[in-house]
Each structure stands twice: as structure tokens, then as C-alpha cells.
C-alpha positions as CSV (number, residue, x, y, z in Angstrom):
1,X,-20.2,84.3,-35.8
2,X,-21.5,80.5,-35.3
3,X,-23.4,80.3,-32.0
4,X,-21.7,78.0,-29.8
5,X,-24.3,75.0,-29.9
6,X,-22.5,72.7,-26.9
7,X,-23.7,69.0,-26.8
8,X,-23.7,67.1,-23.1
9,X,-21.3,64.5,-24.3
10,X,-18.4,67.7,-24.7
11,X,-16.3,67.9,-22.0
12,X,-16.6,72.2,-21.8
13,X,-20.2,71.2,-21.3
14,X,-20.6,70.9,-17.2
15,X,-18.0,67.3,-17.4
16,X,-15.6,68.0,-14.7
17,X,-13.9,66.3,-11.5
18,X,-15.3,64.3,-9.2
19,X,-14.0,62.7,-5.8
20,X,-12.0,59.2,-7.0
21,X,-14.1,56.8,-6.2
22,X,-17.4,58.3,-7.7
23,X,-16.6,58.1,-11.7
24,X,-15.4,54.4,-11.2
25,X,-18.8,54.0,-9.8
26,X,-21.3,55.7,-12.2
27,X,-18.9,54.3,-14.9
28,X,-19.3,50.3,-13.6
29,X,-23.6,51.0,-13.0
30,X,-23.5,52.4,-16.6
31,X,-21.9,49.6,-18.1
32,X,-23.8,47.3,-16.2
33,X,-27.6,48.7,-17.1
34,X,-26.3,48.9,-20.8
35,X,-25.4,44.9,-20.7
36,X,-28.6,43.9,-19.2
37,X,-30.3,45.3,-22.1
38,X,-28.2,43.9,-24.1
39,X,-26.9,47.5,-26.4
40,X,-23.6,47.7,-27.4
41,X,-22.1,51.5,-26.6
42,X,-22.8,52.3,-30.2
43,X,-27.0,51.3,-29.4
44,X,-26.9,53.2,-26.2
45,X,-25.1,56.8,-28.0
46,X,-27.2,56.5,-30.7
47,X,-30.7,56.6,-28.3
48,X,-28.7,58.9,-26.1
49,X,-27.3,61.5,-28.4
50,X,-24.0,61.4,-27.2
51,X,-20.8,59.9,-28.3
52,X,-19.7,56.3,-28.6
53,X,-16.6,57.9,-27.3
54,X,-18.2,59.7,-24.6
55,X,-20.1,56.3,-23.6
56,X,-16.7,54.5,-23.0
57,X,-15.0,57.4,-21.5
58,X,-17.7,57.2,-18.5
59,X,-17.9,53.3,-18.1
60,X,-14.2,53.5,-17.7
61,X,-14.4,56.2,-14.6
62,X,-12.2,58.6,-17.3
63,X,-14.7,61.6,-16.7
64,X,-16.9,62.7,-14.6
65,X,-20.3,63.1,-16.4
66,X,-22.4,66.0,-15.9
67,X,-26.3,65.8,-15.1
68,X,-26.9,66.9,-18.8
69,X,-25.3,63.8,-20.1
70,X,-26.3,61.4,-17.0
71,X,-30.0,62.3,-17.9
72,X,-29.9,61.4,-21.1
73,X,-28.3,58.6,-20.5
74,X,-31.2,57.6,-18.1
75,X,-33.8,58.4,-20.2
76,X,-32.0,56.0,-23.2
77,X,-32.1,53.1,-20.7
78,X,-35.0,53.9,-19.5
79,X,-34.3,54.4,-15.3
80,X,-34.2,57.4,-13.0
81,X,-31.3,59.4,-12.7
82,X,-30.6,58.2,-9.5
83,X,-30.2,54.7,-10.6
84,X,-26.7,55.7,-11.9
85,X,-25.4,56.7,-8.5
86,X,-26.6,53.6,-6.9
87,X,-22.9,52.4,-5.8
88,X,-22.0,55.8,-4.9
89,X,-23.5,56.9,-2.0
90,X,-21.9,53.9,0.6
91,X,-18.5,52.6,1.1
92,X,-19.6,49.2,2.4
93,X,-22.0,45.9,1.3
94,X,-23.6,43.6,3.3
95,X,-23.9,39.9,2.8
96,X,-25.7,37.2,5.3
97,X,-24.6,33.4,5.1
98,X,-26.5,30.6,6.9
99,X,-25.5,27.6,7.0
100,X,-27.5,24.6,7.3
101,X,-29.5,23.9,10.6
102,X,-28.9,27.6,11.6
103,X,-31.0,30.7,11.3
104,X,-32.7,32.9,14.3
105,X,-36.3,31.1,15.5
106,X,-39.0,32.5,16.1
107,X,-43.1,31.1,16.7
108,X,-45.6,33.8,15.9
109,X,-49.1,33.6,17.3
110,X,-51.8,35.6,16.0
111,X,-55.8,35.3,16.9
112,X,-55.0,32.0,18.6
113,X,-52.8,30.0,15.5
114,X,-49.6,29.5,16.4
115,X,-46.4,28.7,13.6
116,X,-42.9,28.5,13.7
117,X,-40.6,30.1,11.2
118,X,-36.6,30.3,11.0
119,X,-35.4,33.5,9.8
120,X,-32.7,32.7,6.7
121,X,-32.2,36.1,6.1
122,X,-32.6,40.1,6.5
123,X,-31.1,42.9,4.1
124,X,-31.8,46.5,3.9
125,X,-30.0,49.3,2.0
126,X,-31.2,52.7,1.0
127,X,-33.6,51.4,-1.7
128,X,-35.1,48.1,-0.8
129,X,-35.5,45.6,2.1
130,X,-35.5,41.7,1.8
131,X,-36.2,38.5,3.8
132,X,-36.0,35.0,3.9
133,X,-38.0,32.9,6.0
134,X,-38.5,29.0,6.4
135,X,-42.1,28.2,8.2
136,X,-43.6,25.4,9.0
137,X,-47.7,25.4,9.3
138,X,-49.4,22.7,12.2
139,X,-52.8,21.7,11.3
140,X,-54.9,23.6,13.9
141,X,-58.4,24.7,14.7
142,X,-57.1,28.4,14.2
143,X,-56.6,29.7,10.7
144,X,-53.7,30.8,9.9
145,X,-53.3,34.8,9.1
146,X,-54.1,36.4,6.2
147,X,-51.5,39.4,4.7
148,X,-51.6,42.6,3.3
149,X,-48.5,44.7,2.9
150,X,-45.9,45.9,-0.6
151,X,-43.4,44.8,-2.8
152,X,-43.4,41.2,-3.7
153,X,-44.0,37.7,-2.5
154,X,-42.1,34.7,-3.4
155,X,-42.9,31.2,-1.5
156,X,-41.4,27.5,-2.5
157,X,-43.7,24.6,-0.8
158,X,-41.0,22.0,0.7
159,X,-43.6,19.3,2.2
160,X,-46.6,18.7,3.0
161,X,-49.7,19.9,1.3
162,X,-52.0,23.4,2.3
163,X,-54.3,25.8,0.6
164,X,-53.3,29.5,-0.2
165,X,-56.0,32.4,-0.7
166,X,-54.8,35.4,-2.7
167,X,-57.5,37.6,-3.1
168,X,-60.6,35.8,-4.7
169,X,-58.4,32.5,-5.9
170,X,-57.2,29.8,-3.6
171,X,-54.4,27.9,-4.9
172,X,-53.4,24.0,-3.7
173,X,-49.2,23.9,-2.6
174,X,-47.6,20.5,-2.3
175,X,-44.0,20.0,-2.3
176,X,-42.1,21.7,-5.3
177,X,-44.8,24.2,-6.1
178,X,-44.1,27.7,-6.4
179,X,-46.0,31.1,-5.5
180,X,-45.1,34.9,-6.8
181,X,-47.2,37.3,-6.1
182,X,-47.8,41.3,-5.0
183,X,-48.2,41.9,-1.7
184,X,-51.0,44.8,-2.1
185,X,-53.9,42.3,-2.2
186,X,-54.8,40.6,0.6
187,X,-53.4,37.2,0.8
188,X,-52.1,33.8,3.3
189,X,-52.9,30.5,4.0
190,X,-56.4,29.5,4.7
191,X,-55.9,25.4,5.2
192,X,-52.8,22.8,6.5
193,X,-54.3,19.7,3.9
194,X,-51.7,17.4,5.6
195,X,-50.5,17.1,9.5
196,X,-47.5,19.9,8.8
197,X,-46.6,22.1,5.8
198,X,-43.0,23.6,5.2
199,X,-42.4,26.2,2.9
200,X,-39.8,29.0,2.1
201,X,-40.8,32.1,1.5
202,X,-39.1,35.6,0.6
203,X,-40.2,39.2,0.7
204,X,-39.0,42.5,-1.0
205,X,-40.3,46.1,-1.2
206,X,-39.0,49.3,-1.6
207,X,-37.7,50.9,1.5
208,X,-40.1,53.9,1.9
């Protein structure tokens, strides 16, 4: 008797049912992580050991993959497991729309410097929290504060001209310069060159 060798793209192996709106899900994620790598379902079967067949069946919500076949699928586009139930854990999105002139301002003041900033924007979710800020730097006797914190750092200089310190470097900012950097070494502005600076900045990291 031929042992019964059962491959994770088979539906007798652990595939089942699955509460409506979960397949659709993990099927749309899926598709999505395979198009940003640019694989056709073919590509992704062939890294993943499954079935073209099988690949389609779970982009189209048609079955409800079991972990056998969701971790191999994972491991072929290279992400956690939990990355395919992203979308399936919350009923509900948010989105934030600002238009122009509005925002929620606030002044900070820290060891005697003083800015303004307008906050543009604040989004959490289970995996990750962003903002968007607009500031605008005085020249001052105080310096302005110095950072250290995760995730990223993204700032856009709209006018003026200062000096930003990131770590051992300091960098020059006039008007249409940009700024990316990680958070985890110490960083902020150290000059105002010019009466006022303006600059956007944004700020994500992983929700811990």
C-alpha cells in the first residue's frame, strides 16, 4: 500500500471553512504581496511548493488555506505569517483629511526653546503608528532639542535655512531639501541659519 504522502496545497490536508469575510481577506493580502514582487502565481507555486491552482484558489477567497500552506506561502515571499491576516483581524479603516489652513496647534517648550508645530496627522493600528507634523523653528538663544526614539524619520525643509545634527554629521536644510533617517541615533536641529525655518516632518514605528 502507497503511503498517503498529503501535500499543503490538497484540500484533505487541514483546508477547510472559515468565517466569510476571512478568505476574501487572506486571498486579497496574498495577491497583493505576490504583485509587489512582481511573481506571477506560477513564480510564487513554484518557490512555494504548492499549486498554481491552489495559488488562485486562495487569492480568489475560494478556500480557506490552512497554516501548512499559509507558511509556505510566507516563507516564498519572504514575510511572517501574520502578514497574511493583516486585513482580517478589524472590520473598520481609518483615514485623516486636512485641509489647508487647518490642523491641531500646538508650541512645545523644552529647556527654554520654544517652537510651534501644526499637527497634519495621527494614525495607529495594531502594527504601526504615524504622524505628520508641520514646525516652524524661531532663531533663539536656546537650542532646539535633540531626539532619540524608533522607526523612521522623514522631514521636507519648506523655507528658510537651519542645521540638522544626526549623530556625528550635521547636515545644512534650505527649502526643498529632504531628510530620511532612523530614529535610534540621536538626532534634531542644532542651528535656525535664517530668522524662521518651516519644515514637514513625519514619523513611523512599529506599535510595540
Amino acid at each position: 500500500m502507497t503511503k498517503d504522502r498529503r501535500r499543503p496545497d490538497l484540500p484533505n490536508a487541514g483546508e477547510g471553512t472559515a468565517p466569510a469575510e476571512i478568505d476574501p481577506a487572506i486571498g486579497a493580502t496574498l495577491r497583493e504581496l505576490r504583485e509587489v514582487r512582481e511573481l506571477t502565481a506560477r513564480e510564487l507555486a513554484d518557490r512555494a511548493g504548492i499549486s498554481a491552482a491552489m495559488i488562485s484558489r486562495v487569492e480568489t477567497g475560494q478556500v480557506s488555506p490552512s497554516i501548512a500552506t499559509l507558511t509556505a506561502l510566507g516563507r516564498a515571499l519572504g514575510v511572517p505569517l501574520v502578514s497574511l491576516f493583516r486585513d482580517t483581524s478589524t472590520g473598520h479603516t481609518d483615514y485623516t483629511h486636512v485641509r489647508n489652513g487647518e490642523g491641531l496647534k500646538s508650541t512645545r517648550i523644552v529647556n527654554g526653546h520654544e517652537h510651534e508645530f501644526i499637527n497634519l496627522a495621527f494614525h495607529t493600528r495594531r502594527d504601526l503608528q504615524f504622524e505628520a507634523r508641520r514646525v516652524t523653528l524661531v532663531r533663539q538663544a536656546a537650542r532646539p532639542p535633540a531626539y532619540i526614539g524608533h522607526g523612521v524619520v522623514f522631514i521636507y525643509a519648506l523655507a528658510g535655512e537651519a542645521v540638522y545634527r544626526y549623530g556625528p554629521r550635521e547636515l545644512t536644510l534650505s527649502p526643498g531639501d529632504s531628510l530620511s533617517l532612523d530614529a535610534e541615533l540621536s538626532h534634531g536641529f542644532t542651528q535656525v541659519v535664517t530668522p524662521r525655518f518651516e519644515f514637514l516632518t513625519l514619523q513611523a514605528e512599529r506599535r510595540r
